[in-house]
Wavefront OBJ file of the C-alpha trace (Angstrom):
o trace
v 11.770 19.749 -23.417
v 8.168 19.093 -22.879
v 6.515 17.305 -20.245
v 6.033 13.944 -22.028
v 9.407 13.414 -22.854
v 11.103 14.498 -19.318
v 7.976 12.530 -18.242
v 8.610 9.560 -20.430
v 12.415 9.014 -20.010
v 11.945 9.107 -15.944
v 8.876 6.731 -16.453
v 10.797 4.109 -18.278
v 13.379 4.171 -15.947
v 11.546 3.868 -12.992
v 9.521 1.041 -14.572
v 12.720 -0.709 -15.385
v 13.759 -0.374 -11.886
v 9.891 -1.798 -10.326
v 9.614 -4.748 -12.885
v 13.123 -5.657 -10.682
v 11.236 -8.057 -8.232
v 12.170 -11.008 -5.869
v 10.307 -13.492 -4.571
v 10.489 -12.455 -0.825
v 11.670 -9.913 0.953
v 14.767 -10.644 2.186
v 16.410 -10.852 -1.184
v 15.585 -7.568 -2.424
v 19.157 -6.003 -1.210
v 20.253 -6.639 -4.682
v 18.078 -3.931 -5.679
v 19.894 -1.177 -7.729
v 17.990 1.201 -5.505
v 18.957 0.035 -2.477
v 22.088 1.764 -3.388
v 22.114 5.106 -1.640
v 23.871 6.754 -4.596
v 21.718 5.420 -7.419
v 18.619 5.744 -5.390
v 19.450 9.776 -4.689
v 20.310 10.633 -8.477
v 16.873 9.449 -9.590
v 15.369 11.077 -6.783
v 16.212 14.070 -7.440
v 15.789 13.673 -11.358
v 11.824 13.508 -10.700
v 12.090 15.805 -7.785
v 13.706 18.918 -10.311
v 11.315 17.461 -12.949
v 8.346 17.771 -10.911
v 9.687 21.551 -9.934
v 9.499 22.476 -13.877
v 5.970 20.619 -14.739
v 4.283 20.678 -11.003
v 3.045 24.595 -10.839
v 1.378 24.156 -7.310
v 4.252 22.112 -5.864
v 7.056 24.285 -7.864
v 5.075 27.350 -5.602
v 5.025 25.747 -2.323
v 8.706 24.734 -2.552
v 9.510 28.330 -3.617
v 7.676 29.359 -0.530
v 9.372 27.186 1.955
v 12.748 28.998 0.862
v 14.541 25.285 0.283
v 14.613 24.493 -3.378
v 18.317 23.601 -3.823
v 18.027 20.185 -2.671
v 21.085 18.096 -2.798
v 20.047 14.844 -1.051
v 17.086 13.410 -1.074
v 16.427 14.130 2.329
v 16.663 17.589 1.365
v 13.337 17.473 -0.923
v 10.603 19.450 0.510
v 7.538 17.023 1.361
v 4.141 18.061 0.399
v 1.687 17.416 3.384
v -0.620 14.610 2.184
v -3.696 17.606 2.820
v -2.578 19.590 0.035
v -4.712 17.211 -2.035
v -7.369 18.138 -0.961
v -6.614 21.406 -1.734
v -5.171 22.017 -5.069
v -4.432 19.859 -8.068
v -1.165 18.324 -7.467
v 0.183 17.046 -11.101
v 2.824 17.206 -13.402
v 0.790 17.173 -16.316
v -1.963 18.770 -18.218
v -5.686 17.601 -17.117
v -6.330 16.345 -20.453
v -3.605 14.010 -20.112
v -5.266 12.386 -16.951
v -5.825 8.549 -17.724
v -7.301 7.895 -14.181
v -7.307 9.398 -10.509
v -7.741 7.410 -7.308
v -9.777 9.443 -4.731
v -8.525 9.671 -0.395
v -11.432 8.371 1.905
v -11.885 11.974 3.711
v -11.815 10.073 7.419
v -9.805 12.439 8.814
v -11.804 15.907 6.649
v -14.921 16.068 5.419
v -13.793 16.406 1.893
v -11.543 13.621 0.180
v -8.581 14.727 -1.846
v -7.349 13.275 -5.801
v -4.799 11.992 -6.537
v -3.993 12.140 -10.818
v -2.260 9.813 -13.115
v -1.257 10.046 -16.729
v -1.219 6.318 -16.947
v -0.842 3.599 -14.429
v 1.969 1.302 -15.462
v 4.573 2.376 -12.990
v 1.518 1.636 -10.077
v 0.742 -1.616 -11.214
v 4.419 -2.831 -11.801
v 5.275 -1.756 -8.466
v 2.312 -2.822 -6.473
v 2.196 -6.005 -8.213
v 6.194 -6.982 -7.434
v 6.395 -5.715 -4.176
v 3.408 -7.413 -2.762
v 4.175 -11.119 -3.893
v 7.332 -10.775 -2.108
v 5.255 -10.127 1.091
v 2.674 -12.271 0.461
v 3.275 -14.872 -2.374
v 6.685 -15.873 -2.111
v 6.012 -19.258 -3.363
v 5.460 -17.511 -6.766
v 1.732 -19.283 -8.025
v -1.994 -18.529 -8.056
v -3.667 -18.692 -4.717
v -8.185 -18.414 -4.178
v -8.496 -15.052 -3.437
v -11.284 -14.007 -1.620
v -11.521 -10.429 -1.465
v -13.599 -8.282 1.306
v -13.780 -5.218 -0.952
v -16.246 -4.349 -3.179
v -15.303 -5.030 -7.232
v -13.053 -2.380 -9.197
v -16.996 -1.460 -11.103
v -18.437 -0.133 -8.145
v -15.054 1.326 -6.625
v -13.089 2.773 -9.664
v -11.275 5.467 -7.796
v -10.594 3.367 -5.167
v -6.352 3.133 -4.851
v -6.314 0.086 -2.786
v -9.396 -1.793 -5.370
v -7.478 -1.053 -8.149
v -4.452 -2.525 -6.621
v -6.074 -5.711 -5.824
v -7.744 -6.416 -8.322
v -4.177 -6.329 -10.282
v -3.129 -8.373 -8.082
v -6.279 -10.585 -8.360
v -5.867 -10.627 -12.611
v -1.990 -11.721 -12.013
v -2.104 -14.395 -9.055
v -5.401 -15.178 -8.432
v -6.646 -18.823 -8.849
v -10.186 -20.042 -9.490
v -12.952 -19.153 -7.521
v -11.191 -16.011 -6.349
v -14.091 -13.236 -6.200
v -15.315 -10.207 -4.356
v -17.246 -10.017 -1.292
v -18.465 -6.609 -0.103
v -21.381 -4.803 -2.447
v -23.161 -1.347 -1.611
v -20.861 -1.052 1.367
v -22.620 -4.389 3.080
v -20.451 -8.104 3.427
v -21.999 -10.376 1.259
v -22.460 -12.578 4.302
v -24.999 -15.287 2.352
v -21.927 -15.666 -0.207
v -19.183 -15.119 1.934
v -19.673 -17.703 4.622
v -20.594 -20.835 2.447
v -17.578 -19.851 0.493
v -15.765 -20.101 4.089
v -16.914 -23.485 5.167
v -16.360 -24.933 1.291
v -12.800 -24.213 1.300
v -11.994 -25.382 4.693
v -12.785 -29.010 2.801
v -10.011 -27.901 0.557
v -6.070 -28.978 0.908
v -5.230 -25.729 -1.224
v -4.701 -22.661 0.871
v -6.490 -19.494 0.324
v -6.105 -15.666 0.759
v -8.681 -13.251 2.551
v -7.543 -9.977 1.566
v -9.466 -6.876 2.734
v -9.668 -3.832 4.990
v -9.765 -4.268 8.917
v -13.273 -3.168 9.136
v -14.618 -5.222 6.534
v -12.965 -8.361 8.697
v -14.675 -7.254 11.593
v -17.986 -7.296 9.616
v -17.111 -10.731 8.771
v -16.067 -11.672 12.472
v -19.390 -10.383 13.924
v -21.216 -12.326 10.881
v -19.964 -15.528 12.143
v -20.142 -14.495 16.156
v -24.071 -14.176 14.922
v -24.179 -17.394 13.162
v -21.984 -19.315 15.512
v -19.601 -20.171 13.148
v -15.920 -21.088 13.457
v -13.382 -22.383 10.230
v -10.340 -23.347 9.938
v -8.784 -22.606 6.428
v -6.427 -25.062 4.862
v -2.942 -25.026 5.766
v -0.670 -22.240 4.363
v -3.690 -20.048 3.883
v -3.223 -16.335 4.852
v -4.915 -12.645 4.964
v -3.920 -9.245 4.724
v -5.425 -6.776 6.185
v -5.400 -3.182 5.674
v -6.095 0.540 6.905
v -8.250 1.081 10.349
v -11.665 0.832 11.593
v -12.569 4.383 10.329
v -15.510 4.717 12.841
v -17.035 2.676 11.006
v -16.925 -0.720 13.677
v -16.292 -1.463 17.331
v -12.436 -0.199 17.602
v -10.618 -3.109 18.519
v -6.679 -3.123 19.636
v -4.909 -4.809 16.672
v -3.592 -7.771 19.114
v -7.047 -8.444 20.358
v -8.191 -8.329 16.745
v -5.408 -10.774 14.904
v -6.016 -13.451 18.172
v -9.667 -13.096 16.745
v -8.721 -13.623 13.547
v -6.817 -16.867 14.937
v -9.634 -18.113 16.746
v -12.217 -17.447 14.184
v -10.675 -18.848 10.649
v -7.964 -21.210 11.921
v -5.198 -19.344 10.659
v -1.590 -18.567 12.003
v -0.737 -15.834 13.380
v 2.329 -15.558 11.424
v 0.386 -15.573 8.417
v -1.631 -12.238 9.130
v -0.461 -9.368 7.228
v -0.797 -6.084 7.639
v -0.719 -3.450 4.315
v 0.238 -0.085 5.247
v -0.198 2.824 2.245
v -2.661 5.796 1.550
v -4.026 7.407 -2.048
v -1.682 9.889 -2.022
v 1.442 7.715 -2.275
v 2.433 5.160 -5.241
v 3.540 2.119 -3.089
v 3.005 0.306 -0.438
v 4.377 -1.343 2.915
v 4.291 -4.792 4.425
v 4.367 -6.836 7.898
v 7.920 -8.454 7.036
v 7.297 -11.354 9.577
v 5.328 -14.145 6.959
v 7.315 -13.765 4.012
v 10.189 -13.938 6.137
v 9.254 -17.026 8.145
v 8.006 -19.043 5.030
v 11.994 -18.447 4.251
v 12.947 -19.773 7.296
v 13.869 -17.311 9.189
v 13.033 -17.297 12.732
v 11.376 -13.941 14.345
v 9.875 -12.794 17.440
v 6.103 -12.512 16.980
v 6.617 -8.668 17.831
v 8.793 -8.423 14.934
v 6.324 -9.348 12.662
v 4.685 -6.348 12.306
v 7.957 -4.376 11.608
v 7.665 -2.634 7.934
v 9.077 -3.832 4.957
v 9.498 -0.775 2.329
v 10.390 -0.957 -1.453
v 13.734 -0.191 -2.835
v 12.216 2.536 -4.588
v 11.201 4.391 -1.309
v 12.601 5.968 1.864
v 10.903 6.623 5.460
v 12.229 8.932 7.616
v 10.365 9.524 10.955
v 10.599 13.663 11.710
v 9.585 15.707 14.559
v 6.248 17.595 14.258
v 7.128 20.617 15.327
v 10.872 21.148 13.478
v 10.253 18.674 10.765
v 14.031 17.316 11.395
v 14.413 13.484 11.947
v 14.139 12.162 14.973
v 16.419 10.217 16.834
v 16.016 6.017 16.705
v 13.309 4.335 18.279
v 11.802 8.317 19.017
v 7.917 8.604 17.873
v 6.936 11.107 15.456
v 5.584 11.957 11.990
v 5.787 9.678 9.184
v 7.587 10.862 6.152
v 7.658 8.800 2.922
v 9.882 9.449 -0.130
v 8.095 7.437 -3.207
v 9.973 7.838 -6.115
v 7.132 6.235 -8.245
v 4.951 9.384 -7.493
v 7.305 10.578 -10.458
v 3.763 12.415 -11.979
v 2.820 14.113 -9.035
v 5.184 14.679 -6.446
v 7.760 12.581 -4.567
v 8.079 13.348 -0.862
v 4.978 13.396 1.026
v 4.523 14.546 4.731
v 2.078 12.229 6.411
v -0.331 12.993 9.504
v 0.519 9.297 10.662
v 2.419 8.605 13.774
v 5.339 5.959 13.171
l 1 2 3 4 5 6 7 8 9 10 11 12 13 14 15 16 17 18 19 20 21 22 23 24 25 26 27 28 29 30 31 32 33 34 35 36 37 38 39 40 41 42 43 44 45 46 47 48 49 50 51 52 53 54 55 56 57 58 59 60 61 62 63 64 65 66 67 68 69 70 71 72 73 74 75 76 77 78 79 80 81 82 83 84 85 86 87 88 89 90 91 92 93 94 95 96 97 98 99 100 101 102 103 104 105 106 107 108 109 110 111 112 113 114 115 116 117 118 119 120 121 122 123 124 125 126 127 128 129 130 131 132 133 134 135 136 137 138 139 140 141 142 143 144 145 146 147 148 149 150 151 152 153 154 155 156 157 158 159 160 161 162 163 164 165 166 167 168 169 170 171 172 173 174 175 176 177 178 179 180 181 182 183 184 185 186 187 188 189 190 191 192 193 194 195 196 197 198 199 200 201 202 203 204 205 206 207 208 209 210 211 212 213 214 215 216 217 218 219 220 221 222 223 224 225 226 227 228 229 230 231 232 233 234 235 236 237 238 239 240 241 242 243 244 245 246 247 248 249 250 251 252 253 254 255 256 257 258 259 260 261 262 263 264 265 266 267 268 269 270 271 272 273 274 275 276 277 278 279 280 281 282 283 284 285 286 287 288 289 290 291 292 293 294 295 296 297 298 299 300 301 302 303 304 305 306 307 308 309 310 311 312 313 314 315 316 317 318 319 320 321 322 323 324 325 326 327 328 329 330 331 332 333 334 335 336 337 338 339 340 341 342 343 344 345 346 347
């Protein structure tokens, strides 16, 4: 069988599986893949297809001496470096339809990561994040500190916005960062109109580029406070790029500054390499009314269609709960490229 067709029957099944959504988190144990059994037989349908049609990865897992996986633990992870290293795909390079590009913060060279089309990506990115961060199901102003999917197009986290942005985002919703600089003459009149406005809005955008935006208004001696039920998610770090800040310090900012609950302050947690994404479960939880410790706010929501196992960086087993160590994700809508990945991040 060729690559398309193992390709295609795994890719409609998978999408059938993301296009499953809820409305917030805590209803998404109905998920057929939050059954252990269902979840593991598709998991290692991609992982044995992406041993056939994957020549790097097929080489590295012949390497590592543990190809007969029969769990989906037991699938060797690819460390998220090998990107950067070698073409990791399951599929001709003629076939590519797109590639997102890693940042390169923690190498001087960025890694690719391919895709022979991106309707598994969108589905799931899409679904998953209105349960964390539109569970009221309708179009919110979205006011977006990245810079626009033209000047970004290999940007992961850009494209994924701005899907989000085409599916849920109300009038007046635009982008706010250009040539790597906060728009701050078109951001901060856009600020101080909406406060005026009884319809919430979302500020979605990486840490750094709120930081920008804090120091913008420190500068102009500026505070807002945004209508009630607005919200913001934030993601990645500050990349060297701004003052470091502790992440406590920097949400009581965020408080202070736009007038916003702290329960409403998300935080996204994902990277190029993978195919899905992680919330905060605390706001999507509390607009259900459930009541949380602030602490457990920032505890991780994943999708049905992934597992996280924490491992030890020197054996690679899993470590025992509550133990630090590495992060390892198992994404089963990498089903092109390939589905465990070993993080550097410490969980």
């Amino acid at each position: 069988m060729s690559w398309r067709k193992s390709y295609q029957r795994l890719h409609e099944e998978l999408l059938h599986h993301l296009q499953w959504a809820a409305h917030t988190l805590h209803v998404f144990h109905p998920h057929p893949l939050n059954d252990e059994a269902v979840f593991n037989d598709l998991a290692l349908r991609i992982y044995h297809f992406q041993l056939s049609y994957n020549p790097f990865y097929r080489t590295y897992v012949s390497r590592s001496g543990k190809p007969n996986a029969t769990t989906w633990r037991d699938i060797p992870p690819l460390w998220t470096s090998a990107f950067k290293r070698a073409r990791i795909a399951c599929f001709p390079q003629r076939e590519m339809r797109c590639f997102f590009r890693t940042s390169g913060t923690t190498e001087s060279e960025s890694g690719i990561h391919e895709f022979a089309d991106l309707d598994i990506y969108s589905a799931g990115a899409i679904n998953f994040w209105r349960a964390a961060m539109l569970p009221e199901n309708k179009r919110l102003r979205m006011l977006m500190l990245t810079p626009s999917p033209q000047e970004a197009p290999h940007s992961s986290l850009v494209f994924m916005l701005d899907q989000i942005l085409r599916a849920y985002g109300a009038r007046g919703s635009g982008y706010f960062i250009q040539d790597a600089k906060l728009l701050v003459e078109k951001i901060l009149p856009t600020l101080r109109s909406v406060q005026d406005c009884s319809e919430p809005v979302m500020v979605l955008g990486t840490a750094f580029a709120f930081v920008y935006l804090l120091e913008a208004m420190k500068a102009h001696g500026l505070r807002f406070k945004l209508p009630r039920g607005s919200r913001i998610m934030e993601t990645g770090g500050f990349k060297g790029r701004v003052r470091e800040i502790p992440r406590e310090e920097f949400y009581d900012e965020l408080v202070t500054a736009l007038g916003i609950s702290r329960t409403h302050i998300v935080n996204e947690y994902s990277m190029t390499e993978l195919s899905s994404q992680f919330y905060d479960i605390g706001f999507s939880l509390s607009v259900a009314g459930h009541q949380l410790p602030l602490k457990q706010f920032s505890w991780k929501a994943s999708p049905p269609w992934t597992r996280v196992v924490i491992v030890d960086p020197l054996s690679g087993e899993e470590v025992d709960q509550n133990q630090p160590g590495l992060i390892r994700i198992y994404d089963l809508a990498n089903v092109g490229s390939v589905v465990a990945i070993q993080t550097e991040d410490v969980g």
